[in-house]
C-alpha positions in Angstrom: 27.0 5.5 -13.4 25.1 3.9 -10.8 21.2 3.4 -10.8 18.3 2.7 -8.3 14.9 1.6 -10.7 12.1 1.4 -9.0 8.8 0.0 -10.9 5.9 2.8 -10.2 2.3 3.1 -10.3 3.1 6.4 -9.5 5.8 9.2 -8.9 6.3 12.9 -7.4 8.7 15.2 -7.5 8.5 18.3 -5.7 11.0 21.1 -5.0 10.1 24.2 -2.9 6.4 23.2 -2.5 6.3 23.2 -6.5 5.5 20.0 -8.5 8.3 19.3 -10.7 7.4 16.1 -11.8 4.4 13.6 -12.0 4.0 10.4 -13.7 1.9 7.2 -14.1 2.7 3.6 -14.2 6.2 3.1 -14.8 9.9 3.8 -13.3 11.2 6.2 -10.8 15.3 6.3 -12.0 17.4 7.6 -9.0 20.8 8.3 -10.7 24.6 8.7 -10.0 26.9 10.2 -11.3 30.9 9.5 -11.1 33.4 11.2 -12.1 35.1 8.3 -14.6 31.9 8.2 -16.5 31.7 8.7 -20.1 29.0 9.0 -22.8 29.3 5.3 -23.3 28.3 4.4 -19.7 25.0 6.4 -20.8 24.5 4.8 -23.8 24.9 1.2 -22.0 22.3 1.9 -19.4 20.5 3.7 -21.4 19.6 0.7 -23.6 19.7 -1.6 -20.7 16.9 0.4 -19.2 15.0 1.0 -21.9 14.9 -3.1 -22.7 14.6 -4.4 -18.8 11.5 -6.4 -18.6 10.0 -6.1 -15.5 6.4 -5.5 -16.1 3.9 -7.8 -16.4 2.2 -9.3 -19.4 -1.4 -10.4 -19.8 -0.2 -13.8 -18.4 1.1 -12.3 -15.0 5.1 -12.5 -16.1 7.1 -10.2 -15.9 8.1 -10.1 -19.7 7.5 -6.4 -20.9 9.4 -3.3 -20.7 8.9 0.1 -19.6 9.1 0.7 -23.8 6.4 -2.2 -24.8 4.0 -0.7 -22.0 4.6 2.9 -23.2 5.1 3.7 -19.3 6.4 7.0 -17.9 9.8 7.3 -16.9 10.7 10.3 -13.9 14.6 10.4 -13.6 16.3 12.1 -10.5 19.8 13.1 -9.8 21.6 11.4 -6.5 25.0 11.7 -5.8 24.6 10.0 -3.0 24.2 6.5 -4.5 28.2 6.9 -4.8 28.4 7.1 -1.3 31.5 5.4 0.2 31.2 4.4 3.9 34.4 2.2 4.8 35.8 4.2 7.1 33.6 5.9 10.1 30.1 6.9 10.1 30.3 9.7 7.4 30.0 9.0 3.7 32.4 10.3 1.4 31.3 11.3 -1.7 34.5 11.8 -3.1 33.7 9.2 -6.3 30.4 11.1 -7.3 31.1 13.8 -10.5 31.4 16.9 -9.7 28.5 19.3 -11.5 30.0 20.6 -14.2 30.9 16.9 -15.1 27.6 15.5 -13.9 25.0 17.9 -15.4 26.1 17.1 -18.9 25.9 13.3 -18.2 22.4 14.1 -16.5 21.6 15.9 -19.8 22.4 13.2 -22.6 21.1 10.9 -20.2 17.5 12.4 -20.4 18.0 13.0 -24.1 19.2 9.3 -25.2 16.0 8.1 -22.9 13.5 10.1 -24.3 14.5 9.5 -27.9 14.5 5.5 -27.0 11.4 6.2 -24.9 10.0 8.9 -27.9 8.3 10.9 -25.4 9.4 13.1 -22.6 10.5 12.0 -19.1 9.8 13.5 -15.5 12.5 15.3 -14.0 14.0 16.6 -10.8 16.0 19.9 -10.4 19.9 19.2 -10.7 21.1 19.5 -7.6 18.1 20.8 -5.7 16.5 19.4 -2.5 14.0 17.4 -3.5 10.8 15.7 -2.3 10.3 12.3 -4.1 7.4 10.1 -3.2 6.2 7.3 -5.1 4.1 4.4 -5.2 6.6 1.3 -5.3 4.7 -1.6 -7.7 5.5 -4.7 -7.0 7.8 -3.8 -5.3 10.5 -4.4 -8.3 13.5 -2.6 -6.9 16.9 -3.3 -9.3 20.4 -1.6 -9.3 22.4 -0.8 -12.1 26.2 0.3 -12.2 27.9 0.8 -15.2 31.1 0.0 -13.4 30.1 -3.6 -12.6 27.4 -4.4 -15.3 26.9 -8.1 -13.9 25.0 -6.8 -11.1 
């Protein structure tokens, strides 16, 4: 699994002219999907996610977490973070999970998030086109793969 997090005043999601999702201060989670994952890559960045401390504290530092700041959380679906441009000028996507591996990964992730979050998160529409805007804070920008967890 592969993750862009992006630290948010605000988030949007909107698929055919309908607001799916809406949140306040917190993360935007754009997340991929490959076909080698496994509940345990979920549970990893899960918890890695849950604990990343990159908001700031009274003192200006960033030493508190999305959990410690009861932020929202809005989590969307890219397979195109698996991307693989080596050869030519068109990605492959061969590497990202097909859906009926990938919606069940998409599922436990939002369910092992909320009950570590214990509230709901935003979401986008599996697989649909999506409109995604959000207010970057910072901006804090990291990257997470479960593949290569010393990123």
């Amino acid at each position: 699994m592969r993750v862009v997090i992006q630290r948010v005043s605000r988030s949007q999601v909107v698929v055919e002219g309908k607001e799916v999702a809406v949140s306040g201060p917190g993360l935007l989670i754009l997340l991929g999907i490959e076909e080698s994952d496994t509940g345990e890559d979920v549970a990893w960045l899960v918890k890695k996610i849950v604990q990343l401390r990159i908001f700031n504290d009274s003192a200006g530092v960033m030493n508190l977490s999305v959990s410690d700041m009861g932020g929202d959380v809005t989590v969307v679906s890219q397979f195109t973070l698996h991307a693989n441009v080596k050869k030519g000028n068109r990605p492959s996507y061969i590497r990202a999970a097909r859906p009926e591996t990938a919606i069940p990964l998409y599922e436990l992730f939002l369910e092992q998030l909320e009950e570590s979050l214990r509230k709901p998160a935003g979401r986008g529409i599996f697989g649909a086109h999506m409109e995604v805007s959000l207010v970057n804070d910072g901006p804090v920008t990291i990257i997470l793969d479960t593949k290569n967890k010393e990123l």
